[in-house]
N, CA, C and O atoms as CSV, one atom per row, in Angstrom:
chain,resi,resn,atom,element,x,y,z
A,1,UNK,N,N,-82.185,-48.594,55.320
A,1,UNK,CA,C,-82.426,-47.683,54.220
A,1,UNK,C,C,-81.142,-47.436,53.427
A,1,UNK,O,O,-81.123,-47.313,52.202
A,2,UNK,N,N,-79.748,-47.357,54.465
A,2,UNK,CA,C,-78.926,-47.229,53.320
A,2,UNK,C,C,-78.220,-48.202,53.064
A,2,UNK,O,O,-77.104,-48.007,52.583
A,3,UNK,N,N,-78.800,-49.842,53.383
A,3,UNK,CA,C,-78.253,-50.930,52.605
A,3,UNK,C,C,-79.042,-51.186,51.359
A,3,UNK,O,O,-78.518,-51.701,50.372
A,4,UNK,N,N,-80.349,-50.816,51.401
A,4,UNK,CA,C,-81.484,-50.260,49.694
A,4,UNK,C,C,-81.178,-49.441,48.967
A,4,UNK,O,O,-81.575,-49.494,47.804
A,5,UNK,N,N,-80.080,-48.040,49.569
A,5,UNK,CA,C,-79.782,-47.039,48.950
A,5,UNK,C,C,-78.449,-47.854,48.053
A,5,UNK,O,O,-78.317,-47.709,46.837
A,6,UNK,N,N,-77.756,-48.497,48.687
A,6,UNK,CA,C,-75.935,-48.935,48.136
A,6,UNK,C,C,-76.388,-49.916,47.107
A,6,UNK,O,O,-75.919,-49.902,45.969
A,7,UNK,N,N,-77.108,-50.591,47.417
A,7,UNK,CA,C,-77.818,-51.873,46.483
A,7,UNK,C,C,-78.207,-51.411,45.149
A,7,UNK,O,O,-77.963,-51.832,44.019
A,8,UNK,N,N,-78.957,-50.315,45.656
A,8,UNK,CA,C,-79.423,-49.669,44.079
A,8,UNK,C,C,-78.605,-49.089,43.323
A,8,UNK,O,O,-78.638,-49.009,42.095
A,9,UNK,N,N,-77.698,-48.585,44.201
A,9,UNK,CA,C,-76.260,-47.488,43.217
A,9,UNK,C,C,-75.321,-48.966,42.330
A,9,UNK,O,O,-74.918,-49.052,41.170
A,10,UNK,N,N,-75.253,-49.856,43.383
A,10,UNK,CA,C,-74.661,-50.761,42.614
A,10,UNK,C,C,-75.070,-51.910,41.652
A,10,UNK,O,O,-74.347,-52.472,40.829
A,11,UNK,N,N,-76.325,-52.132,41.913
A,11,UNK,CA,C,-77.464,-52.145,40.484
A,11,UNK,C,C,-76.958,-51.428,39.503
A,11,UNK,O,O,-76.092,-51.697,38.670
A,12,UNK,N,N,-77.580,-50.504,39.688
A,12,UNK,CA,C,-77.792,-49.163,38.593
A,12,UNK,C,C,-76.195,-49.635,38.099
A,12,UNK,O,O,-76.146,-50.604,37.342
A,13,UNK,N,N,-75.336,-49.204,38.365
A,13,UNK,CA,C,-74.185,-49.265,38.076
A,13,UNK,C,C,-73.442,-50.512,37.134
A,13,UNK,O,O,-72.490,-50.349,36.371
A,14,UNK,N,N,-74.184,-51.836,37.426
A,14,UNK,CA,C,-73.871,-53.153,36.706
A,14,UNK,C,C,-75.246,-52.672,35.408
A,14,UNK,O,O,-74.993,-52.913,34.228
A,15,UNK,N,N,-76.212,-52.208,35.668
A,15,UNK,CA,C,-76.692,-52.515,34.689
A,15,UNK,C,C,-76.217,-51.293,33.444
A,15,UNK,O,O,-76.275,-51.573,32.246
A,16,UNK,N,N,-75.874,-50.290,33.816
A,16,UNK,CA,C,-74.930,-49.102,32.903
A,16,UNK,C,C,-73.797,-49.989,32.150
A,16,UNK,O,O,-73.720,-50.079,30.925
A,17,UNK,N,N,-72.836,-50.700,33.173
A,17,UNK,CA,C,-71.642,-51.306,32.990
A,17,UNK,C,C,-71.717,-52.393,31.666
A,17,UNK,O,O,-70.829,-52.537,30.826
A,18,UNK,N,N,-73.390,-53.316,31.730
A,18,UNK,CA,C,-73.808,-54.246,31.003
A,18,UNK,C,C,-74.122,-53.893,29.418
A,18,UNK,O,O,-73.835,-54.429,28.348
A,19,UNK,N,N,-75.032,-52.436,29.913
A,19,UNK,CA,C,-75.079,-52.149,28.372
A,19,UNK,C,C,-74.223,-51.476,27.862
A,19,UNK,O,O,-74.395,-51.380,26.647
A,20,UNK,N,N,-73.106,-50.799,28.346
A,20,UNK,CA,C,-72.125,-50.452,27.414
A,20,UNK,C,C,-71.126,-51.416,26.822
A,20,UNK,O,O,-70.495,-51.263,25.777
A,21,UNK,N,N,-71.084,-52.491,27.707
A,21,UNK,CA,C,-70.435,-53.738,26.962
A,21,UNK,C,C,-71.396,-54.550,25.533
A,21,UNK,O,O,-70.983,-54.904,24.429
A,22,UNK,N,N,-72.436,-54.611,25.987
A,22,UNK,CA,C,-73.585,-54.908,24.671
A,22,UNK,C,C,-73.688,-54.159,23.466
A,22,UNK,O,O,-73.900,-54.717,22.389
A,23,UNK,N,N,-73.540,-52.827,23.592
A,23,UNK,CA,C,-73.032,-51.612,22.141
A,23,UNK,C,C,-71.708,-51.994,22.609
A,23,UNK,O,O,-71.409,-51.867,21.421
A,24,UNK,N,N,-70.864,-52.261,23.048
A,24,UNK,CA,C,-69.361,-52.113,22.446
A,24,UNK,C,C,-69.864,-53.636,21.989
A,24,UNK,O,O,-70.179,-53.644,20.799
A,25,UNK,N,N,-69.955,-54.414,22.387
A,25,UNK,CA,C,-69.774,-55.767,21.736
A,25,UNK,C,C,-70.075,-55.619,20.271
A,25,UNK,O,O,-69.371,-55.939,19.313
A,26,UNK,N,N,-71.629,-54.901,20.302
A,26,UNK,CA,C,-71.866,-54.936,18.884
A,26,UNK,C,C,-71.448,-54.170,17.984
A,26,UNK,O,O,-71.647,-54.250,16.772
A,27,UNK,N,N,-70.981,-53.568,18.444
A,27,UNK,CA,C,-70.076,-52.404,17.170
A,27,UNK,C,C,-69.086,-52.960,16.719
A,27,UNK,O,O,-68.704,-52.964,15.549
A,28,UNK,N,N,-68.372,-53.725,18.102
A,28,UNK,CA,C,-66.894,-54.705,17.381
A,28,UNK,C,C,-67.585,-55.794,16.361
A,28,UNK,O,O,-66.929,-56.027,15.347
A,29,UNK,N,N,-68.421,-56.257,16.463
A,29,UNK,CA,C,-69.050,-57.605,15.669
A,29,UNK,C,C,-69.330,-56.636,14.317
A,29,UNK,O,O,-68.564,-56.772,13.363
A,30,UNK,N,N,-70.176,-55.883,14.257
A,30,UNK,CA,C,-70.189,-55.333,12.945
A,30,UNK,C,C,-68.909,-54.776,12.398
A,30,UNK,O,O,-68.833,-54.949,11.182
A,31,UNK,N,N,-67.642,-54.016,13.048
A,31,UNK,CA,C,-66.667,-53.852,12.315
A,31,UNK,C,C,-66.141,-55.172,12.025
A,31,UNK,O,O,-65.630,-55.381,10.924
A,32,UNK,N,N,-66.223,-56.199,13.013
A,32,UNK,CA,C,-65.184,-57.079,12.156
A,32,UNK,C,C,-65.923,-58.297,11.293
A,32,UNK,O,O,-65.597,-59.437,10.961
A,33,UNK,N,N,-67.025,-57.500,11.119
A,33,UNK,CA,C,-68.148,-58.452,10.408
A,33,UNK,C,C,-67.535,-58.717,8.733
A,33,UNK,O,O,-67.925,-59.752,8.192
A,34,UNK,N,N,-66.822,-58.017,8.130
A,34,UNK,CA,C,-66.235,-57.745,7.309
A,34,UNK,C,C,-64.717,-58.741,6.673
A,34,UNK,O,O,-64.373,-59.159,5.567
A,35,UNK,N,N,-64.164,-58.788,8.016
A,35,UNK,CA,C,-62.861,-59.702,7.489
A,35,UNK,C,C,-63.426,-61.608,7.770
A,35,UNK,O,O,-63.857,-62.176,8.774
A,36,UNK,N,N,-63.133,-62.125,6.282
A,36,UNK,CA,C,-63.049,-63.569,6.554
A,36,UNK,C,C,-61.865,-64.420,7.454
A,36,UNK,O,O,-60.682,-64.188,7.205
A,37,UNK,N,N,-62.177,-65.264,8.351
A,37,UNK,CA,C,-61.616,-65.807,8.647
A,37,UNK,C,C,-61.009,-66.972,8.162
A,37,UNK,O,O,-61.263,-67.602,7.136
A,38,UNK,N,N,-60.243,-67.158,8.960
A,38,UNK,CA,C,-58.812,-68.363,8.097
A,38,UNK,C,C,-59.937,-70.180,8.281
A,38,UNK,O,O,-60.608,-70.607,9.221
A,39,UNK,N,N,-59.772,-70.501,7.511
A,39,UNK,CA,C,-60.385,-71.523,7.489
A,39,UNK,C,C,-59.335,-72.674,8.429
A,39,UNK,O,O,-58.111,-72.772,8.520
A,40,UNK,N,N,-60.654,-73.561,9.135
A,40,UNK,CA,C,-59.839,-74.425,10.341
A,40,UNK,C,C,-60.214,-75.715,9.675
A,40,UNK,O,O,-61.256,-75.981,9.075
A,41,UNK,N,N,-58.835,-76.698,9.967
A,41,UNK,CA,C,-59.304,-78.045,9.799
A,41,UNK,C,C,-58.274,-78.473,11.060
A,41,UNK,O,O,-57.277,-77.961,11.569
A,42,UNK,N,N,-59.211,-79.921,11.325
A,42,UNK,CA,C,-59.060,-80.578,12.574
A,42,UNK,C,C,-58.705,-81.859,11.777
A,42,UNK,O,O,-59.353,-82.331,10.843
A,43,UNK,N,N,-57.104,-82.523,12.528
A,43,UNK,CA,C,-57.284,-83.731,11.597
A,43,UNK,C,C,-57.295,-85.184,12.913
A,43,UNK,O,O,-57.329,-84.935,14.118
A,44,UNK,N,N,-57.275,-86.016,12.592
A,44,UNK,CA,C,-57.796,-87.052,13.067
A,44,UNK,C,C,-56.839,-87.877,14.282
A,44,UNK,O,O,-56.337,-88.871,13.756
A,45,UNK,N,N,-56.631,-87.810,15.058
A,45,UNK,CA,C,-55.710,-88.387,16.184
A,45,UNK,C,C,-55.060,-90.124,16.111
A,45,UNK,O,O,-54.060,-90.692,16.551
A,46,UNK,N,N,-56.460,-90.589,15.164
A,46,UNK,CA,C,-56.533,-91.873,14.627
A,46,UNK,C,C,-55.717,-91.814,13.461
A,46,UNK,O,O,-55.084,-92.868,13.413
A,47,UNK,N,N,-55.452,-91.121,12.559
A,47,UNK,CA,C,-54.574,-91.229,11.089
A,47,UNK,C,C,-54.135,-92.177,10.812
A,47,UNK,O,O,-54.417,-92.772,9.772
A,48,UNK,N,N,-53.456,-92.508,11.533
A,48,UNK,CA,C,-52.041,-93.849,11.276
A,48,UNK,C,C,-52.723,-95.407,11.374
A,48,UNK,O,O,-52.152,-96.452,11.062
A,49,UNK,N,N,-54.295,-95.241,11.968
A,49,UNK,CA,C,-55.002,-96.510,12.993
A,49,UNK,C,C,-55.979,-96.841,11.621
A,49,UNK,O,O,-56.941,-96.207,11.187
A,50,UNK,N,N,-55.475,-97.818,11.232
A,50,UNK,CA,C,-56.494,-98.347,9.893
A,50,UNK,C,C,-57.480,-99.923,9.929
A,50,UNK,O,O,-58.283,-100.449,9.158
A,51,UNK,N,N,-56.933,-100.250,11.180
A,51,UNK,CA,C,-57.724,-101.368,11.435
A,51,UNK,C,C,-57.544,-102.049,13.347
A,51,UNK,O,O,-56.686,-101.684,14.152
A,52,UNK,N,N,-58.653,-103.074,13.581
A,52,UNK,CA,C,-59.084,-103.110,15.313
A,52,UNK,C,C,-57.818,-103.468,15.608
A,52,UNK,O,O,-57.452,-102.558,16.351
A,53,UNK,N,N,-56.709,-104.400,15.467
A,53,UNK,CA,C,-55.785,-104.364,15.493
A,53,UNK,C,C,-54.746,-103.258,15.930
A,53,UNK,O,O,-53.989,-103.137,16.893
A,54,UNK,N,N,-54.949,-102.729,15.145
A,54,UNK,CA,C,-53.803,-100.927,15.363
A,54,UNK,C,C,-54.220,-100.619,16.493
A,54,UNK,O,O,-53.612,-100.515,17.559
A,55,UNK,N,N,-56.051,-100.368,16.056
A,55,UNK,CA,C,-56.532,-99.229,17.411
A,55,UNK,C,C,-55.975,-100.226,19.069
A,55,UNK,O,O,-55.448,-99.864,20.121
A,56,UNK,N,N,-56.271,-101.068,18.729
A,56,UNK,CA,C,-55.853,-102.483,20.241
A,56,UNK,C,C,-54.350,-102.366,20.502
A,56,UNK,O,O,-53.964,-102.201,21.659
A,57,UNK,N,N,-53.667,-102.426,19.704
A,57,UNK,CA,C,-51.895,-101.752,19.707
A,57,UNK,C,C,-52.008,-100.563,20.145
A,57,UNK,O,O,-51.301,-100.431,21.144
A,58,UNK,N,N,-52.551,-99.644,19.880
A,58,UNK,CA,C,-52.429,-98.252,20.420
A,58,UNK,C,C,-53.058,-97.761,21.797
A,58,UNK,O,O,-52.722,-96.696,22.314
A,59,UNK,N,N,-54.055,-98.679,22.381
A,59,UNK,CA,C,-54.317,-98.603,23.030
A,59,UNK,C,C,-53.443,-99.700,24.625
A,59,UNK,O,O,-53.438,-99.791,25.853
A,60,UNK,N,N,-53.100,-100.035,23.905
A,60,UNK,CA,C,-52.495,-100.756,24.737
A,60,UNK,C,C,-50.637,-100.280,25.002
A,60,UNK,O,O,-49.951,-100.745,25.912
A,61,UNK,N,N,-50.227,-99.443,24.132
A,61,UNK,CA,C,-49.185,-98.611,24.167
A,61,UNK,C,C,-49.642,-97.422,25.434
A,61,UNK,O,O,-49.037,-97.179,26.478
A,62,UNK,N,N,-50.941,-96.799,24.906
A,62,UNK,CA,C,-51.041,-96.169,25.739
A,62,UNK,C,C,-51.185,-96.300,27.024
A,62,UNK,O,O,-51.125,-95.227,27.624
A,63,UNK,N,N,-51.471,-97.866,28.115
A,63,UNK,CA,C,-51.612,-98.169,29.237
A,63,UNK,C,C,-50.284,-98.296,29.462
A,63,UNK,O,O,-49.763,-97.887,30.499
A,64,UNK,N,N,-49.499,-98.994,28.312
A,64,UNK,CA,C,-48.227,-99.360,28.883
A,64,UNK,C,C,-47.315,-98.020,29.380
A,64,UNK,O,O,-46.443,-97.991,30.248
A,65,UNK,N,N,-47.719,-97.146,28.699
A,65,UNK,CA,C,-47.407,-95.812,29.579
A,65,UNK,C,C,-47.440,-95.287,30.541
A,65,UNK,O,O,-46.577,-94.679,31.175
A,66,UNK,N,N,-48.862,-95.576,30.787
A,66,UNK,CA,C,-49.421,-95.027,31.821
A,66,UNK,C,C,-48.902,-95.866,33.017
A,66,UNK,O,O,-48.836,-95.268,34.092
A,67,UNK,N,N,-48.603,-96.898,32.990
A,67,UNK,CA,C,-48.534,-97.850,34.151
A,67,UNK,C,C,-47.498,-98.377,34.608
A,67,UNK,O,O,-47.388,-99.069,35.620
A,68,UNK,N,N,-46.452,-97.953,33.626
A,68,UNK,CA,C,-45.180,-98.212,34.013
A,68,UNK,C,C,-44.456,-97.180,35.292
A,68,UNK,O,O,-43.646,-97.322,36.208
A,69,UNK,N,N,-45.262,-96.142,34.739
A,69,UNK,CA,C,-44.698,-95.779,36.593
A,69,UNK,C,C,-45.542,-95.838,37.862
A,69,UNK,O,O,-45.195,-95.748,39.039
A,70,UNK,N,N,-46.751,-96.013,37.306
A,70,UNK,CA,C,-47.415,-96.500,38.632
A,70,UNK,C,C,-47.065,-97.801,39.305
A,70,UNK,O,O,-47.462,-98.050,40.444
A,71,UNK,N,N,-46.107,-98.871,38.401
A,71,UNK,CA,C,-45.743,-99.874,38.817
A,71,UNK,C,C,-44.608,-99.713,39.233
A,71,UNK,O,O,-44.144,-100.670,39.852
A,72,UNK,N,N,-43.803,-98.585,39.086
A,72,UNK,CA,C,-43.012,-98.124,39.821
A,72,UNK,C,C,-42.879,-97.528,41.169
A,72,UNK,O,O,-41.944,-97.787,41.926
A,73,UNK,N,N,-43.610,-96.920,41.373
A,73,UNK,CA,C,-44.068,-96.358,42.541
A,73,UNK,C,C,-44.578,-97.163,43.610
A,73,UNK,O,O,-44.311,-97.016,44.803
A,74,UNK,N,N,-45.629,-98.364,42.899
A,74,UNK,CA,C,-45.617,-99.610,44.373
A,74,UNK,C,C,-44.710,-100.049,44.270
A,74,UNK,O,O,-44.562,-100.391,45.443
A,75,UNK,N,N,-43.521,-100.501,43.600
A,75,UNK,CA,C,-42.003,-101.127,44.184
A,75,UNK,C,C,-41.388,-99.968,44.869
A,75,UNK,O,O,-40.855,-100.241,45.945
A,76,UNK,N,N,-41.355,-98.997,44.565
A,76,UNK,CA,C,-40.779,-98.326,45.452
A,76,UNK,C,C,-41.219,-98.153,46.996
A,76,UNK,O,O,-40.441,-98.041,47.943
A,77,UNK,N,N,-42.824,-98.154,47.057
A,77,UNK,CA,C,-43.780,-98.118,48.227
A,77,UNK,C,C,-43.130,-99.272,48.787
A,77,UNK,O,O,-42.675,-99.350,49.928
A,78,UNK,N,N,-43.120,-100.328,47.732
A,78,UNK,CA,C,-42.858,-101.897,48.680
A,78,UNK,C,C,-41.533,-102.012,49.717
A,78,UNK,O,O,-41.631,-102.288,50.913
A,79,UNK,N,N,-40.419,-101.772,49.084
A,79,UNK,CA,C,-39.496,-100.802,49.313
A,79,UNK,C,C,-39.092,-100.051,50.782
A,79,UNK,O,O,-38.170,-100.348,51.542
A,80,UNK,N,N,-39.788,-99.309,50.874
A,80,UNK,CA,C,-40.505,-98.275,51.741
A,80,UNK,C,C,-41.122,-98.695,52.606
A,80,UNK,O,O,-41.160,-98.058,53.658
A,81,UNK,N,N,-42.008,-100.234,52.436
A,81,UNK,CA,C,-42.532,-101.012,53.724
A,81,UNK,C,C,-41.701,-101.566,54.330
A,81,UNK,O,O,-41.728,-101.615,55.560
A,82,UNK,N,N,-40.409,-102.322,53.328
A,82,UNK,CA,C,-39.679,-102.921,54.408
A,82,UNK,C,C,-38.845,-102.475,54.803
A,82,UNK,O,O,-38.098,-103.354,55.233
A,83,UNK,N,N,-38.265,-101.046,55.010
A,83,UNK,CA,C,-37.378,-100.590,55.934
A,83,UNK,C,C,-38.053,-99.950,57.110
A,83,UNK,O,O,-37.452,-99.547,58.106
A,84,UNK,N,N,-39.559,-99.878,56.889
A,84,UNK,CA,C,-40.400,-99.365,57.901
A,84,UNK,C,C,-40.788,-100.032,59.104
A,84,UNK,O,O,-41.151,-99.620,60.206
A,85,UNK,N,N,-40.530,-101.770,58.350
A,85,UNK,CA,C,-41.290,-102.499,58.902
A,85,UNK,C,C,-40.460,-102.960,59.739
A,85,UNK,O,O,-41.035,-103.763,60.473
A,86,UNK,N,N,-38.906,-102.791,60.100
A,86,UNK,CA,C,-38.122,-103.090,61.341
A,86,UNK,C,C,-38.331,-104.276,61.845
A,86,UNK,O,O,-38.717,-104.507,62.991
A,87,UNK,N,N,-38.086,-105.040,61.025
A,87,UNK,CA,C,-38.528,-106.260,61.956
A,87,UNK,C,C,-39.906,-106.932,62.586
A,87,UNK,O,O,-40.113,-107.870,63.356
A,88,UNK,N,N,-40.542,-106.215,62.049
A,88,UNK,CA,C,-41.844,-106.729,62.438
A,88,UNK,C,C,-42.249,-107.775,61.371
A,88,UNK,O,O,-41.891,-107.808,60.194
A,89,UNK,N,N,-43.215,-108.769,62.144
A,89,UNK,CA,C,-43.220,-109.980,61.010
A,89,UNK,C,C,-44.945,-109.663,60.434
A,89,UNK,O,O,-45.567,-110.484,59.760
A,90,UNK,N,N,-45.401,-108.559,60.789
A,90,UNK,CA,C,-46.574,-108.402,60.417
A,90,UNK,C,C,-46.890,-107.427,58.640
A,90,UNK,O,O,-47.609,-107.621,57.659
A,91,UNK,N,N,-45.738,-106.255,59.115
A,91,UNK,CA,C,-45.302,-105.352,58.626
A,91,UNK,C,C,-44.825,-106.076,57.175
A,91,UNK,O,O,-45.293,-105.971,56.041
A,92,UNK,N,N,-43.640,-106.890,57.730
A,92,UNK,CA,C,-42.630,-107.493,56.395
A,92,UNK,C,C,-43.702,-108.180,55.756
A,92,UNK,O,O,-43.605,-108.082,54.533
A,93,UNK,N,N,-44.889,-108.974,56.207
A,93,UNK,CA,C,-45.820,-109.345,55.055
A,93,UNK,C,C,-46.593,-108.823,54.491
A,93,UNK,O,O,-47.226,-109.393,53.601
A,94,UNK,N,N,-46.778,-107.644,54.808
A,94,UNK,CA,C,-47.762,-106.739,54.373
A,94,UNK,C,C,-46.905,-106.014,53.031
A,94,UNK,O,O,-47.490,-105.879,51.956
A,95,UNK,N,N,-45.438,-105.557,53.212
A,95,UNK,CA,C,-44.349,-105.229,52.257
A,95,UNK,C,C,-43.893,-106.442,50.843
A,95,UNK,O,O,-43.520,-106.266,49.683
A,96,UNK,N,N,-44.170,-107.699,51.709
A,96,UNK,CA,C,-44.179,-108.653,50.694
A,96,UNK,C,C,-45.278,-108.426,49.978
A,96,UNK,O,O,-45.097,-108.097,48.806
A,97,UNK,N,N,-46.074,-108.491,50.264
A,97,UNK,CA,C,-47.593,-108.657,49.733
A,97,UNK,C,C,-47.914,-107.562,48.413
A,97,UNK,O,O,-48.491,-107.810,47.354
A,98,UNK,N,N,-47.388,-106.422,48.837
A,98,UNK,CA,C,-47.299,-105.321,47.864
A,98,UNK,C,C,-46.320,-105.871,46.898
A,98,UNK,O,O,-46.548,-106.292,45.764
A,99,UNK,N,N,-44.921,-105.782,47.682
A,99,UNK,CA,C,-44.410,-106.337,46.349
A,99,UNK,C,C,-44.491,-107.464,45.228
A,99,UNK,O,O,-44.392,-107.315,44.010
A,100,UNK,N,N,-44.691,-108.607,45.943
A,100,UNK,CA,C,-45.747,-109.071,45.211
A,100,UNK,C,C,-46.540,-108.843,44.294
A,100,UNK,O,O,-46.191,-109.203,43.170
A,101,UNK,N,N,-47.839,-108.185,44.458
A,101,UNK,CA,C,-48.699,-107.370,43.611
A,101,UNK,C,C,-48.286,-106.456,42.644
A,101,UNK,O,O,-48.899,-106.383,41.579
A,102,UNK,N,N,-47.062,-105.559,42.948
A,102,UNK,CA,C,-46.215,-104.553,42.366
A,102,UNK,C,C,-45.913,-105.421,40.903
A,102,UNK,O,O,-46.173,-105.159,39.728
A,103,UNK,N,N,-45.250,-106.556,41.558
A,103,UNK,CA,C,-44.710,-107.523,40.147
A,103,UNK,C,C,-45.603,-108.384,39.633
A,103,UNK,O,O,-45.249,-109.038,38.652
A,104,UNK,N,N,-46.389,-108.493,39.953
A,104,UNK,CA,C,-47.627,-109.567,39.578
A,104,UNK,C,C,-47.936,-108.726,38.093
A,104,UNK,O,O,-47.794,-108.982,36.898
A,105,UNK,N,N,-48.440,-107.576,38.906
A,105,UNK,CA,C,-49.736,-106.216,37.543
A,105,UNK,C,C,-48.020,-105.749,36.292
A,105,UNK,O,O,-47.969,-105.744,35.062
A,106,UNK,N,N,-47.087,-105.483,37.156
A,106,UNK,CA,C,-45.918,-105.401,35.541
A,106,UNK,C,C,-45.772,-106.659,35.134
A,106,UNK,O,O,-45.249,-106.475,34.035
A,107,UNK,N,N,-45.874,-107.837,35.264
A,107,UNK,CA,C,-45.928,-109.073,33.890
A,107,UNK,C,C,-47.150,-109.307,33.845
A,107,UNK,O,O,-47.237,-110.304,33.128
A,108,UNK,N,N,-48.538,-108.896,34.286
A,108,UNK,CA,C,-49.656,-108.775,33.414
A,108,UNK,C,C,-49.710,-107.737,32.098
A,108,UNK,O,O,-50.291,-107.960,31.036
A,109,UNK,N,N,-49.123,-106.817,32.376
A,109,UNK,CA,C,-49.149,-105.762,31.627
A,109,UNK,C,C,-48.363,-106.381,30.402
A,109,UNK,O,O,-48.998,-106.786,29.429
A,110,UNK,N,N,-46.881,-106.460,30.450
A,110,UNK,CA,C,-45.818,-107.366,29.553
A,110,UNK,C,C,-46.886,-108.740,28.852
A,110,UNK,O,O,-47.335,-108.886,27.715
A,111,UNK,N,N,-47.000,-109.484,29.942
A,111,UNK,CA,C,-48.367,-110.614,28.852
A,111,UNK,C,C,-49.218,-109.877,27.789
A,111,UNK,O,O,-49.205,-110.172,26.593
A,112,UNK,N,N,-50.193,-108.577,28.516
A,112,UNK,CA,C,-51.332,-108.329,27.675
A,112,UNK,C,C,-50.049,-107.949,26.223
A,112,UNK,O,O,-50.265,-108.383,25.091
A,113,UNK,N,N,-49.211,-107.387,26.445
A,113,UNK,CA,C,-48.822,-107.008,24.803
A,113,UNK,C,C,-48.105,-108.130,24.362
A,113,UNK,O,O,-48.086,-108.221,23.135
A,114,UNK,N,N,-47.317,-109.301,25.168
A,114,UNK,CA,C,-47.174,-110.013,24.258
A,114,UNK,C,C,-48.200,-110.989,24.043
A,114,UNK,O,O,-47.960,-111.874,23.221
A,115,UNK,N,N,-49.575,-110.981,24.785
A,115,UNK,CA,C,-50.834,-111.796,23.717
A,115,UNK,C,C,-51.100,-111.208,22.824
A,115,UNK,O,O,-51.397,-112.036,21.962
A,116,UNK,N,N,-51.227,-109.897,22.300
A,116,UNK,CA,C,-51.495,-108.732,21.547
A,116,UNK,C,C,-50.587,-109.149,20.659
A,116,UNK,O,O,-51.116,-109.792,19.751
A,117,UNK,N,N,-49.528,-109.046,20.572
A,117,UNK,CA,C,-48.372,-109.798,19.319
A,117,UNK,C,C,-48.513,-111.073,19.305
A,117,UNK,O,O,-49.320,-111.144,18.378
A,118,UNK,N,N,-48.331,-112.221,19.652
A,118,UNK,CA,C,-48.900,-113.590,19.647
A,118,UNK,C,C,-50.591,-113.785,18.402
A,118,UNK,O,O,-50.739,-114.309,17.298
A,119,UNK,N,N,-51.576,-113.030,19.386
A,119,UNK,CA,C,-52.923,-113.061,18.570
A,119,UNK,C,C,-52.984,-112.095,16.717
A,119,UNK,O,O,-53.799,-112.190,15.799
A,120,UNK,N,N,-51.623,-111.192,16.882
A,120,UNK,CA,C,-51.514,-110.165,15.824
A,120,UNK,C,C,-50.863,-110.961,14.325
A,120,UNK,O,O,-50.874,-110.702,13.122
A,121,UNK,N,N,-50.466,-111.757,14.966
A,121,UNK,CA,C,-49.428,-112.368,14.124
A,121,UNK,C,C,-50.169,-114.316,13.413
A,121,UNK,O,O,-49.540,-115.069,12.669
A,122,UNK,N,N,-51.563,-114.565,13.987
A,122,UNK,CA,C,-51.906,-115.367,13.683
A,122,UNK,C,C,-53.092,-114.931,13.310
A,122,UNK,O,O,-53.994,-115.767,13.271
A,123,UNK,N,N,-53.407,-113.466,12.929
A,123,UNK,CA,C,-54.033,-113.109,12.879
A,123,UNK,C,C,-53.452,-112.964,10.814
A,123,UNK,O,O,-53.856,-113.456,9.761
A,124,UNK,N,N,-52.358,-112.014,11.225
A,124,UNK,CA,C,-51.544,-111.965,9.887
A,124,UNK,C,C,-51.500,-113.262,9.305
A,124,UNK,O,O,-52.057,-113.362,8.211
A,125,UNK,N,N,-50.912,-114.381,9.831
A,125,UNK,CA,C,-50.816,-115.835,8.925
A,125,UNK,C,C,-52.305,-115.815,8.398
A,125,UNK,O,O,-52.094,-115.410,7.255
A,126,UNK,N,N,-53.017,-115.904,8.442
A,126,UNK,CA,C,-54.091,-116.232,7.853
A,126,UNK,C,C,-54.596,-115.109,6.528
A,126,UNK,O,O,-55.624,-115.331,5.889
């Protein structure tokens, strides 16, 4: 009975709490119903990007960002395998193997932009 009694006080209480926020809300909306606001413009992130070209340059700037330290971080991991790997001949290939891979994906990356300049530029001759 008096977990029905607390329930209801605290009912009662959210729903008091609710409508005085609903008249305050609306009283603020009608006072400030009055002042215009500043007019918004949003401009375009693309601006500078006027053709597939650009957008393919820019997008590809943007990986090269992104990935230059993640290609950092597996050389460093690689790194990190082989002082771990003490001599083990299982270990040291598993450290090769990364590193490896580490350098494989940074001159894929270096290729994709210089095919990107290569294809940009015979793209321009024509």
């Amino acid at each position: 009975m008096t977990l029905i009694l607390n329930f209801s006080k605290y009912t009662i209480l959210f729903f008091l709490l609710m409508a005085g926020l609903t008249v305050a809300s609306s009283q603020f909306a009608l006072a400030t119903s009055h002042t215009v606001a500043p007019a918004v413009s949003l401009e375009s992130p693309l601006k500078n990007i006027d053709s597939i070209e650009g957008l393919l340059v820019a997008i590809l700037n943007i990986i090269i960002i992104l990935m230059i330290p993640v290609i950092v971080f597996f050389i460093i991991l690689a790194g990190f395998k082989y002082v771990t790997a003490q001599g083990n001949a299982s270990k040291v290939e598993d450290a090769t193997r990364a590193l490896t891979y580490a350098i494989i994906g940074g001159v894929l990356i270096l290729a994709a932009v210089a095919i990107s300049q290569i294809i940009a530029n015979v793209v321009k001759s024509f």
